[in-house]
Backbone as a ProteinNet text record, in pm:
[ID]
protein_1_A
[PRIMARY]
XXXXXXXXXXXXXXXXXXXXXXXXXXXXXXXXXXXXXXXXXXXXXXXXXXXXXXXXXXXXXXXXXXXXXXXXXXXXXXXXXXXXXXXXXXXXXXXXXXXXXXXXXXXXXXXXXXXXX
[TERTIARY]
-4799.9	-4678.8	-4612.6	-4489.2	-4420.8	-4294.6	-4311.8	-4225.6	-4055.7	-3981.2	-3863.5	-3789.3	-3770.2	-3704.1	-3573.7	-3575.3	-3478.5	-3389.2	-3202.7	-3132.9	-3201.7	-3271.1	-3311.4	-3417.2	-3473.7	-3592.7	-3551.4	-3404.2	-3357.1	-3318.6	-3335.1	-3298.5	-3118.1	-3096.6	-2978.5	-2892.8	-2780.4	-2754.7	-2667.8	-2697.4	-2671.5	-2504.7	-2457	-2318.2	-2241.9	-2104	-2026.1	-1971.1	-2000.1	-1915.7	-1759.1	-1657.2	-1474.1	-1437.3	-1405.9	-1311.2	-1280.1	-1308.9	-1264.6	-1109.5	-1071.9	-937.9	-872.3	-897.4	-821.2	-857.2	-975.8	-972.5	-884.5	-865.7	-784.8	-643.5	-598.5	-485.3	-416.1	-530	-511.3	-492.5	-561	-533.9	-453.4	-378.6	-265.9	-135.3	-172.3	-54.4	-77.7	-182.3	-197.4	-107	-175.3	-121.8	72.9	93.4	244.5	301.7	284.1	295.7	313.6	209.6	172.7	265	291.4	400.2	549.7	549.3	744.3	738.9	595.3	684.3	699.2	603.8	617	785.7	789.9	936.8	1053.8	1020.2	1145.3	1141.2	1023.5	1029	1057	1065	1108.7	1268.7	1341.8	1507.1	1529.8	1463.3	1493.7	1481.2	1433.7	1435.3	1530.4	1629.2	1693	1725.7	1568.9	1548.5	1576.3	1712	1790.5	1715.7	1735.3	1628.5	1500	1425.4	1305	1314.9	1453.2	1477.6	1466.8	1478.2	1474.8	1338	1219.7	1066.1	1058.9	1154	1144.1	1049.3	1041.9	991.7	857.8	791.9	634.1	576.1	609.5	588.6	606.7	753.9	754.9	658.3	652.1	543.5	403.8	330.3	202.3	208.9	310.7	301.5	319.7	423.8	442.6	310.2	237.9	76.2	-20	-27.9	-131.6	-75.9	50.5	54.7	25.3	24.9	-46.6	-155	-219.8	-353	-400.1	-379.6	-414	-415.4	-269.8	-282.9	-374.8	-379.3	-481.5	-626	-632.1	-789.2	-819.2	-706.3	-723.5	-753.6	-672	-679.7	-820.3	-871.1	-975.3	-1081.7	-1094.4	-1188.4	-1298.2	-1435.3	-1504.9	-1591	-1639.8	-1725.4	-1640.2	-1533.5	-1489.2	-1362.4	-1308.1	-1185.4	-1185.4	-1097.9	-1121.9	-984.2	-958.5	-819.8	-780.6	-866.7	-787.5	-728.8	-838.8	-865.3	-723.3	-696	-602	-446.3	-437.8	-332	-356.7	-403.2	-355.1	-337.3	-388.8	-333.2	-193.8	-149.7	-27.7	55.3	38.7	140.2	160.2	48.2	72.4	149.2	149.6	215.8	328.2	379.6	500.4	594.3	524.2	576.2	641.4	521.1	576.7	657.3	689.4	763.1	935.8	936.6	1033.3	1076.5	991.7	1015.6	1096.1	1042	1080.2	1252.2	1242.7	1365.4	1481.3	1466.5	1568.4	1514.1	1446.9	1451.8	1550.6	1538.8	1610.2	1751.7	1763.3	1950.1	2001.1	1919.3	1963.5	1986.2	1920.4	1951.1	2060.6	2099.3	2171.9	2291.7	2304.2	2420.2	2451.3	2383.9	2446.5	2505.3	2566	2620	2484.4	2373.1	2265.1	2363.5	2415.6	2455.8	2671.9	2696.6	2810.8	2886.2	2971.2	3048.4	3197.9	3247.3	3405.1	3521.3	3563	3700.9	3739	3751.9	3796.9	3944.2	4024.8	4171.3	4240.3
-461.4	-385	-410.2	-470.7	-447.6	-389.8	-343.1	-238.1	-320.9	-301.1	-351.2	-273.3	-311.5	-301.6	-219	-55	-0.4	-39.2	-36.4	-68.5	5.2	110.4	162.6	62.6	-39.7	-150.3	-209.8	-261.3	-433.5	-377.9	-512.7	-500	-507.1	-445.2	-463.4	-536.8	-562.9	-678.2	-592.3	-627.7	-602.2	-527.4	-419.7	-447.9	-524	-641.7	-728.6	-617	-664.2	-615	-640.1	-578.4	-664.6	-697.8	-799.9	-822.7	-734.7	-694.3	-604.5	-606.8	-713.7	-780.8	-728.5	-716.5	-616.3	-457.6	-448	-291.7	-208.4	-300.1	-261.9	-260.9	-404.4	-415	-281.6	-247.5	-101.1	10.4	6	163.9	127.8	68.8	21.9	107.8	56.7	50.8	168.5	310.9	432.2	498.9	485.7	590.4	539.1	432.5	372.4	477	467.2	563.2	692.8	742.4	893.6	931.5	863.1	822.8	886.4	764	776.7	882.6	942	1075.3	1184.5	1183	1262.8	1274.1	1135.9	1129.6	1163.7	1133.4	1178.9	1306.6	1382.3	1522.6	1611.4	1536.9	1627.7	1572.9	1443.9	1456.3	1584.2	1575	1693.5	1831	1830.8	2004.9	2015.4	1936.8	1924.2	1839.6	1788.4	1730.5	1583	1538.9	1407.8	1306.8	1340.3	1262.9	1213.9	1257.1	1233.5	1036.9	1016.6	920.4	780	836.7	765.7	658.9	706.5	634.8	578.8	559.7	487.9	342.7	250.2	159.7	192	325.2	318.4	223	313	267.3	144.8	78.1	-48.7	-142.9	-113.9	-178	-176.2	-39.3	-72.9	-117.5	-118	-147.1	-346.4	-368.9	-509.5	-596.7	-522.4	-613.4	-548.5	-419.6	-439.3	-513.2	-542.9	-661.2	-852.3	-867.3	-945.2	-966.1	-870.7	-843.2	-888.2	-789.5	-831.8	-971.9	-1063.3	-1175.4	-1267.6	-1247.5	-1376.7	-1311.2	-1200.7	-1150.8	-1214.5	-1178.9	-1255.1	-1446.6	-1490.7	-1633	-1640.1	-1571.5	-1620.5	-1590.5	-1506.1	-1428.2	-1512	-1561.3	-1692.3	-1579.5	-1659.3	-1629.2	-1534.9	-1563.1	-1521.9	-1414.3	-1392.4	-1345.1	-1147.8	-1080.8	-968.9	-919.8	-875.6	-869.7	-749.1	-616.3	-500.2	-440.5	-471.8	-395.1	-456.7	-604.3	-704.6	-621	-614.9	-555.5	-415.2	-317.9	-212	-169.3	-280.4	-284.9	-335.3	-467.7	-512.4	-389	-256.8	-197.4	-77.9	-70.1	31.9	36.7	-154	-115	-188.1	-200.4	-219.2	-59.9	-11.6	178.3	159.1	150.3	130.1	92.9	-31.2	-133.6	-81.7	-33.5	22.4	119.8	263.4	384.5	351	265.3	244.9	183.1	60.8	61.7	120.7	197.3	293	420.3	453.5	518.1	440.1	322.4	285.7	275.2	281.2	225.7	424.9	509.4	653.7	672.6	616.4	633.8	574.6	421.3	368.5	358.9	461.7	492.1	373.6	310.8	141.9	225.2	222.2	249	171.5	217.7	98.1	124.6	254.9	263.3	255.2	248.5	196.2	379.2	379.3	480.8	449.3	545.9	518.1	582	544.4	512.6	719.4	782.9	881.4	902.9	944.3	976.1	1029.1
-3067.2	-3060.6	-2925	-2888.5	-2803.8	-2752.3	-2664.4	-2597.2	-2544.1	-2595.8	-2553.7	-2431.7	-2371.4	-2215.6	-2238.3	-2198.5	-2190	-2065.4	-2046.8	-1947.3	-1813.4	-1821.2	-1713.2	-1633.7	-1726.5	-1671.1	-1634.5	-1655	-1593.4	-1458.8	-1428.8	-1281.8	-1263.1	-1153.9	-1077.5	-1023.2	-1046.6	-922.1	-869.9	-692.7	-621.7	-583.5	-580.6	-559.3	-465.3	-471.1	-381.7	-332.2	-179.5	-68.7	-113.2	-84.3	-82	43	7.9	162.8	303.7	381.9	499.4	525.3	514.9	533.3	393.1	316.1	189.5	184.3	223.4	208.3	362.6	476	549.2	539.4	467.9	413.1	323.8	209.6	129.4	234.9	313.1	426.5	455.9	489.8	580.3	491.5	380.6	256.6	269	230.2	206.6	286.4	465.8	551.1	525.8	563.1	526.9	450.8	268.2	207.3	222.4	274.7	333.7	403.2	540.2	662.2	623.6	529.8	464.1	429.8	330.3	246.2	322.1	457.5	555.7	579.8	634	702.8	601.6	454.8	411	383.1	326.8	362.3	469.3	559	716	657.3	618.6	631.6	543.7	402.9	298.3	352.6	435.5	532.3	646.1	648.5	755.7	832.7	889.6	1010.1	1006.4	1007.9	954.2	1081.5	1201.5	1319.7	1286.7	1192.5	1121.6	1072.9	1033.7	947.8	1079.6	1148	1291.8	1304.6	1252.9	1252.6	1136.2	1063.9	1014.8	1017.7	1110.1	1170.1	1133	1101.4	1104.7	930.2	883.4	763.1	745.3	787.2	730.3	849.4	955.2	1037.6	938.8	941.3	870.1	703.4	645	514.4	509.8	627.6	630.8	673.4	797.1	830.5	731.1	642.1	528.1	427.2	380	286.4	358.1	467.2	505	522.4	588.8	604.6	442	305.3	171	138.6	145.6	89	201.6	280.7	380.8	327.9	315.6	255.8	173.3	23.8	-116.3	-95.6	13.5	-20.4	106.5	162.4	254.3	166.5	57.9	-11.4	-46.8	-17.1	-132.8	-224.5	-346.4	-435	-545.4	-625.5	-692.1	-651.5	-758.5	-760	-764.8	-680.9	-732	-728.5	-820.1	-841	-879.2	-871	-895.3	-738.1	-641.8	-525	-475.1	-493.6	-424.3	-492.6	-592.4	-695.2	-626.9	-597.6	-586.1	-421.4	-355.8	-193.7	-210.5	-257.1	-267	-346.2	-425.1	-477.1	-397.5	-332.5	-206.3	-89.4	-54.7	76.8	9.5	-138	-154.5	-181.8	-181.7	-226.9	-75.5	57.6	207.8	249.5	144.5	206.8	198.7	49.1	-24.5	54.8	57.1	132.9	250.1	363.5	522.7	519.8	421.9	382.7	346.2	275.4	197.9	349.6	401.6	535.2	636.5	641.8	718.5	695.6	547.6	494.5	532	540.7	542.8	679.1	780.1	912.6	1024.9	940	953.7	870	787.8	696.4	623.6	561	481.7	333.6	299.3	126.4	31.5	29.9	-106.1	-242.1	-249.9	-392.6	-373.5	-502.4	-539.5	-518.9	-444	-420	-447.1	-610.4	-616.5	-483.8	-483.2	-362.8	-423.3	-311.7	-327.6	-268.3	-371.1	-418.3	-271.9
[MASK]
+++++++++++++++++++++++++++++++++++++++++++++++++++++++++++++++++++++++++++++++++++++++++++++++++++++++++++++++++++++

């Protein structure tokens, strides 16, 4: 009679470390994120000077999307592609936010305004 090997018997493999260079890239993108909504929640209360730091966000969102792609292409031993995909959509939220922070501080028109009478 033999005993067949429940999943609890097999062995393990080991969990892969990720990249350092992508999981920093992802923080980067987070606080970025975090940052803007700070800053645009301080303009929505008032505090229009808020729109001024702008510069943070798009600073850390611009070196964690670098930081990500030199990770992804330095990466050896296979591909990992969720961690890489959800750093790159993070510090594009950053990238976005600091921008449109910046078109509010510097008064640019982003949207189409009809000519008033």
């Amino acid at each position: 009679m033999t005993v067949e090997p429940t999943p609890s018997d097999l062995p393990l493999a080991p969990p892969q470390k990720g990249s350092p260079l992508i999981d920093l890239g992802g923080m980067l993108g987070v606080a970025a994120a975090c940052i803007g909504l700070g800053i645009f929640l301080l303009g929505c209360f008032g505090f229009e000077r808020a729109f001024a730091l702008y510069w943070i966000p798009l600073a850390f969102a611009g070196l964690g999307l670098v930081l990500t792609v030199v990770g992804g292409v330095l990466r050896h031993g296979g591909v990992e592609l969720t961690p890489i995909l959800a750093a790159i959509f993070v510090n594009l939220f950053g990238l976005v936010g600091g921008l449109l922070e910046c078109a509010l501080w510097h008064g640019w028109d982003i949207f189409y305004r009809p000519p008033t009478p």
